[in-house]
C-alpha positions in Angstrom: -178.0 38.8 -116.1 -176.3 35.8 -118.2 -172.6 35.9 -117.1 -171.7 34.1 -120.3 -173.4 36.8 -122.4 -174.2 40.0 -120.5 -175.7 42.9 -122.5 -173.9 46.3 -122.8 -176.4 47.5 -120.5 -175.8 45.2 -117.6 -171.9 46.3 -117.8 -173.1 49.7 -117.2 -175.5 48.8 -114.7 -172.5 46.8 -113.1 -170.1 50.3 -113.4 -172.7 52.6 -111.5 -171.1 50.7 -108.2 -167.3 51.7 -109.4 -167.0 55.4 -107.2 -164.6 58.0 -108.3 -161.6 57.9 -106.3 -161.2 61.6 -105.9 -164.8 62.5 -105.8 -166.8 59.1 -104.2 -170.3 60.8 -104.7 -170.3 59.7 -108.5 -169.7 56.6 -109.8 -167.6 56.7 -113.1 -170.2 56.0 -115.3 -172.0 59.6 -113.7 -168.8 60.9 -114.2 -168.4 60.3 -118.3 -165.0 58.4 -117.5 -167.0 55.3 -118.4 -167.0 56.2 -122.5 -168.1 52.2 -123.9 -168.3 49.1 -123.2 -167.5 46.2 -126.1 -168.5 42.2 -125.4 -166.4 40.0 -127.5 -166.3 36.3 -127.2 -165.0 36.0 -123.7 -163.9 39.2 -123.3 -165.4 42.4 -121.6 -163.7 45.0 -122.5 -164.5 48.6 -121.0 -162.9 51.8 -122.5 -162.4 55.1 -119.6 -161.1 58.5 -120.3 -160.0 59.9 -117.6 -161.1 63.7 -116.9 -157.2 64.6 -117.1 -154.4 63.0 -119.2 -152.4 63.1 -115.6 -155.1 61.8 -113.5 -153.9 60.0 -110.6 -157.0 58.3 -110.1 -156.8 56.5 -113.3 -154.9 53.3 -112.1 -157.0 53.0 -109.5 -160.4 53.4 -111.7 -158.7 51.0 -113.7 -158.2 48.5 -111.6 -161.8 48.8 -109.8 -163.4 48.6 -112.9 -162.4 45.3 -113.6 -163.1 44.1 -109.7 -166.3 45.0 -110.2 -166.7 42.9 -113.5 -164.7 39.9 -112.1 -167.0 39.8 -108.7 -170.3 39.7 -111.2 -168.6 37.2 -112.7 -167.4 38.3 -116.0 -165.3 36.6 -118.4 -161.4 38.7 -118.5 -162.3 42.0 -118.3 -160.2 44.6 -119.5 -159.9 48.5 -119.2 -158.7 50.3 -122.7 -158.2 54.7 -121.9 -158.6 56.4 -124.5 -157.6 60.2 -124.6 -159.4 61.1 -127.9 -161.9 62.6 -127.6 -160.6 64.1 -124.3 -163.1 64.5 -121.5 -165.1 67.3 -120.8 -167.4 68.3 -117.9 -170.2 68.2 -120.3 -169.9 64.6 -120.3 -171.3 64.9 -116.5 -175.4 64.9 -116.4 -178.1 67.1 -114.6 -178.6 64.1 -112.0 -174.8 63.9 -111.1 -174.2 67.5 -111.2 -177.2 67.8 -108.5 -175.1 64.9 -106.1 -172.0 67.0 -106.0 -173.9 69.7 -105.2 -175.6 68.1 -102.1 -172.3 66.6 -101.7 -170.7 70.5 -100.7 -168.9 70.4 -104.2 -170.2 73.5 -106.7 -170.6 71.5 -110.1 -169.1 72.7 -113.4 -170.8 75.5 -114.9 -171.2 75.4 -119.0 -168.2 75.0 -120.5 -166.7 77.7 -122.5 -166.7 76.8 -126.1 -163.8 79.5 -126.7 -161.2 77.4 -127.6 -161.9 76.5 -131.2 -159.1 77.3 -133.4 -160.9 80.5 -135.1 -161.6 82.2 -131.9 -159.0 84.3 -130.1 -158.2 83.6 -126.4 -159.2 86.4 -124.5 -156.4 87.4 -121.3 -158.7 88.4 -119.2 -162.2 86.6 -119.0 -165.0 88.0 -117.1 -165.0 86.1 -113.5 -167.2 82.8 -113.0 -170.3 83.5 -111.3 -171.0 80.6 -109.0 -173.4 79.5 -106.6 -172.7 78.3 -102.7 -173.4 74.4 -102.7 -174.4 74.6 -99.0 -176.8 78.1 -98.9 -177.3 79.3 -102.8 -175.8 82.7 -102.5 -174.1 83.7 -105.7 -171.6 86.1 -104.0 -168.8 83.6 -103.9 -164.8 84.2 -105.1 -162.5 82.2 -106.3 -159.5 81.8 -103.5 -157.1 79.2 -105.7 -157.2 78.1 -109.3 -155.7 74.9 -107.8 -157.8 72.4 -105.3 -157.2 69.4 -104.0 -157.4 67.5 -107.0 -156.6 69.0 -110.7 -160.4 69.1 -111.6 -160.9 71.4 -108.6 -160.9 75.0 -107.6 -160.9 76.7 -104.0 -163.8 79.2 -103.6 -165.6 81.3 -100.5 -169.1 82.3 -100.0 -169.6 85.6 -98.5 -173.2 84.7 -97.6 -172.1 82.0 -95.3 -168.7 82.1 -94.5 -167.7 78.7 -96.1 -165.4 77.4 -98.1 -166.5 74.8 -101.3 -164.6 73.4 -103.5 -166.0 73.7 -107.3 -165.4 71.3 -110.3 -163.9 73.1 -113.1 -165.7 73.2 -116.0 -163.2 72.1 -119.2 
C-alpha cells in the first residue's frame, strides 16, 4: 500500500482489524457500521453508522477507527456518522452472521419489512423462531426483549439448557 495514496480498498482492508466493542467477533466493516470510505488530498475520511442512534460503542469505534488508519500510516483521518440511511441487520453478511453464531450469539433472522408506511403494525406478531447457536435446536424462547447491549435479546434453549444471547434483527 502507498501511504500517500491508498486505495479505497486498502482502507477497508485496514478496518477488518477495528473489532466491535460490544460484540469483538466482527470487525465493523462485518458489521455494516463501516458504510464508505472517501480519499481526498491528505485526508482519509471514513463515514460509520452506528447500528443504534444511542450506541455507546460509537465513540469508541470512532476513535479506533482512526488508530487504526494513523498506525498504517495514513494522512488525518477522520470519522463522519451518518444516521441516514439508518442501519439494519441486513447490512451484516452470510460470513459474519456464521462467526456470531460460532461465537454463542444467535444472528439476526430476516428482517421484517413491516414497517413501510402503507402497512399496518400488527400488536401481536407471531413469535421468532430461532435456532440454539451452541446445539441447533429450534425449541428456544425468548426470556428478555432487553440484553446486554440494545442490539441484543435474552433467549433459552430447551434442547440444551443454555442461555444465548441473539442479535435483533431491525
Amino acid at each position: 500500500m502507498s501511504v500517500a495514496s491508498p486505495t479505497r480498498e486498502e482502507v477497508f482492508a485496514i478496518l477488518e482489524a477495528v473489532r466491535d466493542p460490544e460484540v469483538p467477533v466482527l470487525s465493523v466493516v462485518e458489521l455494516g457500521v463501516v458504510r464508505d470510505v472517501a480519499l481526498a488530498p491528505g485526508e482519509t475520511i471514513v463515514t460509520i453508522t452506528p447500528t443504534y442512534s444511542g450506541c455507546p460503542a460509537l465513540r469508541v469505534m470512532e476513535r479506533e477507527v482512526v488508530e487504526a488508519l494513523e498506525r498504517a500510516g495514513l494522512p488525518n483521518p477522520r470519522v463522519v456518522v451518518s444516521y441516514t440511511p439508518a442501519w439494519t441487520t441486513d447490512w451484516i453478511g452470510p460470513d459474519a452472521r456464521e462467526k456470531l453464531r460460532a461465537y454463542g450469539i444467535a444472528p439476526p433472522g430476516p428482517r421484517r419489512h413491516d414497517d413501510a408506511p402503507d402497512v399496518l403494525v400488527q400488536l401481536l406478531r407471531a413469535p421468532d423462531v430461532v435456532a440454539c447457536p451452541y446445539c441447533g435446536s429450534r425449541d428456544t424462547e425468548l426470556r428478555s426483549e432487553f440484553g446486554p447491549t440494545a442490539c441484543k435479546s435474552i433467549r433459552f434453549c430447551r434442547g440444551c439448557s443454555q442461555p444465548f444471547e441473539q442479535f435483533k434483527a431491525i
